[in-house]
C-alpha positions in Angstrom: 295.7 -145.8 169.8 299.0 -143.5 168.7 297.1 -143.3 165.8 294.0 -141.7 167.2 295.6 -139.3 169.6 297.6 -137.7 166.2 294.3 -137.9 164.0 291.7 -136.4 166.6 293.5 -133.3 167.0 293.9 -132.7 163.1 289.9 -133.3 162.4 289.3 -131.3 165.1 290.9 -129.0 163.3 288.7 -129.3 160.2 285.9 -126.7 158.7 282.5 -127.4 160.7 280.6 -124.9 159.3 279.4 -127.5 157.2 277.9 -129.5 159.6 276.2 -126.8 161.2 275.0 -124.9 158.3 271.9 -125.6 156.4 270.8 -124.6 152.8 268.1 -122.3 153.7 267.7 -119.6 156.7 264.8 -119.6 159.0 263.4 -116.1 157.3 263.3 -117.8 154.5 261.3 -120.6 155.2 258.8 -118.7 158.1 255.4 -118.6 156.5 256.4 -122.1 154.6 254.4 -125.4 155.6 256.8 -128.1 154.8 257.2 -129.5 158.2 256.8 -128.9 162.1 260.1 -127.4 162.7 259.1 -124.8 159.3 255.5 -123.7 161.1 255.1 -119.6 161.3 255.0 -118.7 165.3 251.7 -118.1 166.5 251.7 -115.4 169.2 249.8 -116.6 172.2 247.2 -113.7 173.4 247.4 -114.1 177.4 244.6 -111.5 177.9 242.3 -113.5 175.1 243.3 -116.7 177.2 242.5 -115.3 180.5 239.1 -113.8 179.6 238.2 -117.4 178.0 239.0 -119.2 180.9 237.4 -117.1 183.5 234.5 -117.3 181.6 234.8 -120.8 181.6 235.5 -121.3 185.1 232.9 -119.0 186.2 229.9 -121.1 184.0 230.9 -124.3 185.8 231.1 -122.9 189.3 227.6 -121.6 188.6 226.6 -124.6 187.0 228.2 -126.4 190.2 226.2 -124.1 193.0 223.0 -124.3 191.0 223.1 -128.3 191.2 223.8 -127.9 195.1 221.6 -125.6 195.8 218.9 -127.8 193.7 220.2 -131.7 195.5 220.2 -129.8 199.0 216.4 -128.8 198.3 215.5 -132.3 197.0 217.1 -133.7 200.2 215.7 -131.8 202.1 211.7 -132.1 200.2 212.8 -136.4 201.3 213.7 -136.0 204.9 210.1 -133.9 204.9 207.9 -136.4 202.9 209.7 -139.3 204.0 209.1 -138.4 207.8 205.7 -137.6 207.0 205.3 -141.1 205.5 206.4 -143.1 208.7 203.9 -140.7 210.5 201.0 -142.7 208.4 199.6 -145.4 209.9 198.1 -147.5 207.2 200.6 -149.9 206.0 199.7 -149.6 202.5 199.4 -146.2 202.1 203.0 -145.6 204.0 204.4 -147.7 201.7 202.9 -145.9 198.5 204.1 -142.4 200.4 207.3 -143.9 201.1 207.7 -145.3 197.1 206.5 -142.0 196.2 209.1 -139.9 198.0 211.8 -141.6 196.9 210.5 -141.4 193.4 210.2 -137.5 193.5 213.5 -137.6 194.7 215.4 -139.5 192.7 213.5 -137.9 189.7 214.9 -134.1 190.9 218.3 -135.7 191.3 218.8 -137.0 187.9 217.0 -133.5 186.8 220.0 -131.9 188.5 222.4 -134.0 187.3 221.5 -133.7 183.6 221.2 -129.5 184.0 225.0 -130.0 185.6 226.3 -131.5 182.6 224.5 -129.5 179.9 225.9 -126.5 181.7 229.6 -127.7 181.9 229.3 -129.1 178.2 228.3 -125.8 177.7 231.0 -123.5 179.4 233.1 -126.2 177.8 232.1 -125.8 173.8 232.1 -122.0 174.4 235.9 -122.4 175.6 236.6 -124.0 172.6 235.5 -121.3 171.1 237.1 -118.6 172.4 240.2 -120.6 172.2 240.0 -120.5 168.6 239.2 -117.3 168.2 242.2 -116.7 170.5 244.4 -118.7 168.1 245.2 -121.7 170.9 242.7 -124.5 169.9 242.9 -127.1 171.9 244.6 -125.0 174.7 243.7 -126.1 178.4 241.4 -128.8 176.9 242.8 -131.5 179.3 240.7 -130.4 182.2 237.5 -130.8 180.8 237.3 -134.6 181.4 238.4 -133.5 185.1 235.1 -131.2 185.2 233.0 -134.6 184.4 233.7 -135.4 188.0 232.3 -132.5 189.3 
């Protein structure tokens, strides 16, 4: 233990420039690709960024309104046939009216569905786009698995 409290204070005392110093400066090595910690600096362009996203953004919440605006009329097209069905009185041809409403129905909801997901693949691919030309691909990609629940 005496032998460590007179030894620490003597390395302590050593040269650490050493340890601290490497063989090449960072100027040196900035437009070099040997390595991740060697990689030039890409500036990030907010403004490129911004304009990307908002254009993003804005197709999906237009693609979004368009596929309410296109479920509330098919629900609304059911509640009509489908009221207009119970008013028939022949058994079999309620039954065809009711099978037939719920057809048209379900046939203009799946429509909608399918133009909601071409549209926010889409806004989506164009992103990716613009986030390459903006030099950040793969930037803000994370959310787009959060827009298939949309």
């Amino acid at each position: 233990m005496l032998a460590l409290s007179i030894a620490l204070p003597v390395l302590a005392q050593g040269d650490t420039s050493d340890v601290y110093s490497s063989s090449s400066s960072v100027s040196e090595n900035a437009g070099k690709k040997k390595g991740k910690l060697n990689k030039p600096v890409v500036q990030v362009d907010s403004a490129c960024m911004q304009n990307a996203v908002e254009k993003r953004d804005s197709a999906v919440i237009s693609a979004v309104d368009a596929y309410a605006a296109a479920v509330k009329a098919a629900l609304q097209t059911r509640k009509d046939s489908l009221k207009a069905a119970w008013a028939i009185t022949d058994k079999t041809q309620r039954n065809a009216a009711l099978k037939a409403a719920w057809a048209a129905f379900n046939g203009t909801w799946k429509n909608a569905r399918q133009a909601l997901n071409g549209q926010k693949k889409a806004a989506w691919s164009a992103f990716k786009a613009d986030a390459k030309t903006c030099k950040q691909p793969g930037a803000d990609a994370s959310g787009e698995k959060g827009d298939g629940n949309l």
